[in-house]
Backbone as CSV, one residue per row, in Angstrom:
resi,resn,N_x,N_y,N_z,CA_x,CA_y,CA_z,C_x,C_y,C_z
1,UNK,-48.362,-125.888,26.045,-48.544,-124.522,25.629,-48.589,-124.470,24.106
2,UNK,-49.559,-124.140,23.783,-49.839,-123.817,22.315,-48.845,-121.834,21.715
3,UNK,-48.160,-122.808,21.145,-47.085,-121.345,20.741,-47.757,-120.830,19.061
4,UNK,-48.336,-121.821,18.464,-49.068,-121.092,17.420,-48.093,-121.978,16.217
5,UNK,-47.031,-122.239,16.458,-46.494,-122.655,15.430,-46.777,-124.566,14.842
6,UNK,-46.516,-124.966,14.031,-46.903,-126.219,13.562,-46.004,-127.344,13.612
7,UNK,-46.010,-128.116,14.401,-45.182,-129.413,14.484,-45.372,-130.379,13.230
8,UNK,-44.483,-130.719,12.433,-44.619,-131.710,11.204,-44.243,-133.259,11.576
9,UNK,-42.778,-132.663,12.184,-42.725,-134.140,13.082,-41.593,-134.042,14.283
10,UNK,-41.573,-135.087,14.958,-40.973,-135.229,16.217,-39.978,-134.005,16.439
11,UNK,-39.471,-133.091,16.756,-38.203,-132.195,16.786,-38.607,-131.248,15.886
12,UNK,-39.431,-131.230,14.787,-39.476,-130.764,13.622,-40.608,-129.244,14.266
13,UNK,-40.067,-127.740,13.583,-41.381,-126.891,14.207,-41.453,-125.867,13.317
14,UNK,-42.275,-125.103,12.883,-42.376,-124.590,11.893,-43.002,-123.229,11.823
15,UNK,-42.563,-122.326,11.230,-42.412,-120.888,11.733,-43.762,-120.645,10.845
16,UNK,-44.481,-119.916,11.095,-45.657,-119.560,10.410,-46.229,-118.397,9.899
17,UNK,-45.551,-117.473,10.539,-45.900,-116.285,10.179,-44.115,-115.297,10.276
18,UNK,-44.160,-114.111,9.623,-42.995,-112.851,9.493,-43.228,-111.809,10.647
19,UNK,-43.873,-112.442,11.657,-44.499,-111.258,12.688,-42.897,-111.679,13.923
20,UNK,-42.737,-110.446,14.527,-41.543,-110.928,15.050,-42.352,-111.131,16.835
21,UNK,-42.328,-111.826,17.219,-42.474,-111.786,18.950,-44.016,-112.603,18.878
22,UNK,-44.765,-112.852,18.302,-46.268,-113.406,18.402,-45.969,-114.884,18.038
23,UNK,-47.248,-115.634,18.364,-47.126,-116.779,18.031,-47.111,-117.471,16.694
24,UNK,-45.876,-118.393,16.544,-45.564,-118.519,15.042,-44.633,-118.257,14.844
25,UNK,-44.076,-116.661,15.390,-42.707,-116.169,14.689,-41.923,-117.009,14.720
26,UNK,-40.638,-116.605,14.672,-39.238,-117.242,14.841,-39.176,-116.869,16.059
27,UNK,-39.034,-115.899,16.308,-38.507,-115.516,17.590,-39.352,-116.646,19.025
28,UNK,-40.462,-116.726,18.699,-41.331,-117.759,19.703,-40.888,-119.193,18.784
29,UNK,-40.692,-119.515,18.145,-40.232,-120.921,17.167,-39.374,-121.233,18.560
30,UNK,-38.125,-120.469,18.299,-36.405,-120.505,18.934,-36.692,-120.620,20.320
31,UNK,-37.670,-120.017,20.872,-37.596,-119.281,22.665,-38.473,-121.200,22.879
32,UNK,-39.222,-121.888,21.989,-39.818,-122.764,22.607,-38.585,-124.258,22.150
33,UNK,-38.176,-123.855,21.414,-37.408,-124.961,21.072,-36.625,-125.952,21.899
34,UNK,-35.943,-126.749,21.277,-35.627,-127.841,22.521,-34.402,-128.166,21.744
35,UNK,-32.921,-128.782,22.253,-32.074,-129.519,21.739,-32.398,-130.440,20.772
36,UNK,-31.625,-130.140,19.196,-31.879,-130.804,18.368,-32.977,-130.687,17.524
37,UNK,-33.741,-129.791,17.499,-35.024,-129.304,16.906,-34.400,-129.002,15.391
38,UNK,-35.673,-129.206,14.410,-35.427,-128.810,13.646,-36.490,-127.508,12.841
39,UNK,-36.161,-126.058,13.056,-36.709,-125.333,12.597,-37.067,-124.882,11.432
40,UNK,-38.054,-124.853,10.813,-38.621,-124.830,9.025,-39.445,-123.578,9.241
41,UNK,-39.723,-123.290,7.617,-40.694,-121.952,7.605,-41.908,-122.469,6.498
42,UNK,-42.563,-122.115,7.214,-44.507,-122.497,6.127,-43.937,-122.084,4.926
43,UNK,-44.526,-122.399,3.792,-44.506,-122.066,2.438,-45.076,-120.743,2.228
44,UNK,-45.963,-120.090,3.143,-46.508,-118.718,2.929,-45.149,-118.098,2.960
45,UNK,-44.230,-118.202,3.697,-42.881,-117.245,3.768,-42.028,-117.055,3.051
46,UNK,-42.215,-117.864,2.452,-41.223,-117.668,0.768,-41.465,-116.589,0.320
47,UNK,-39.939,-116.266,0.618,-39.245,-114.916,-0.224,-39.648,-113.930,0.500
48,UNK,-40.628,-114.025,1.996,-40.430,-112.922,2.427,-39.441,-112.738,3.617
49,UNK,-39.311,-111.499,4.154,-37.799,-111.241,4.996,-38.381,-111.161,6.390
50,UNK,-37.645,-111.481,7.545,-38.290,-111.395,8.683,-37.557,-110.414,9.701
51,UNK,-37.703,-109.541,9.833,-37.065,-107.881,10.699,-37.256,-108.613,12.110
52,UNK,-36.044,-108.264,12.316,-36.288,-108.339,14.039,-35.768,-107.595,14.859
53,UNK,-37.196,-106.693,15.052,-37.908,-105.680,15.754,-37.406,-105.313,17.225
54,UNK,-37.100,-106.233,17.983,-36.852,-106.470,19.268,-35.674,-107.075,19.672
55,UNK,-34.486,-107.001,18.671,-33.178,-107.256,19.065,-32.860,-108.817,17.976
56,UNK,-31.628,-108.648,18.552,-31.294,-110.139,17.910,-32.408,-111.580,19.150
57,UNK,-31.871,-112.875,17.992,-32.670,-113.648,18.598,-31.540,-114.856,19.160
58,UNK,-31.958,-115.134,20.687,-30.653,-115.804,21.218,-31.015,-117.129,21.151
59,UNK,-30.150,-117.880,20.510,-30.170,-119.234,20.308,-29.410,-120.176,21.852
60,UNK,-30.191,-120.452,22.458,-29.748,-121.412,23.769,-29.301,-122.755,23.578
61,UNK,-30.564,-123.637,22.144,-30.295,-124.428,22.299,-29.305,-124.911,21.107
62,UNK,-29.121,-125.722,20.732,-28.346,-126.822,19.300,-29.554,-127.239,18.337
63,UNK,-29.999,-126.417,17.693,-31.065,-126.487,16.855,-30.783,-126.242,15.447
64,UNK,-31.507,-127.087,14.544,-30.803,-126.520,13.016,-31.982,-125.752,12.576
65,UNK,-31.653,-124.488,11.740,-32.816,-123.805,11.041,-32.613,-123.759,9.682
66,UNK,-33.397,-124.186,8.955,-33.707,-124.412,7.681,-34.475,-123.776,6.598
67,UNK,-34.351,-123.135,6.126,-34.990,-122.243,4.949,-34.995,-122.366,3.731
68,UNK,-34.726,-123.514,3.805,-34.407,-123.971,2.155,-36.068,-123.957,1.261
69,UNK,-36.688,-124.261,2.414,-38.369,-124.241,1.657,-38.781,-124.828,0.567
């Protein structure tokens, strides 16, 4: 399933867009993720904020998210 977002490497997935629920977001990043993943954000997202529209976002698995950018 193509979720829209960008794999860099093995575990590694990468948020692409500030849209909350579409492909790319975070919210689809997290919902596809897997134990041990490591979640990043594209360089387009720097410095911008990501609203979430549709509730909080539930983390199932043991994933690290990273924003250091």
């Amino acid at each position: 399933m193509d979720i829209g977002a960008v794999e860099v490497n093995p575990g590694t997935i990468v948020t692409t867009n500030s849209d909350n629920g579409v492909s790319g977001s975070l919210r689809q990043v997290v919902a596809h993720s897997t134990n041990t993943d490591l979640i990043s954000f594209a360089p387009n997202l720097s410095g911008l904020s990501i609203t979430l529209t549709n509730g909080q976002i539930e983390l199932s698995n043991n994933v690290t998210i990273d924003a250091s950018g």
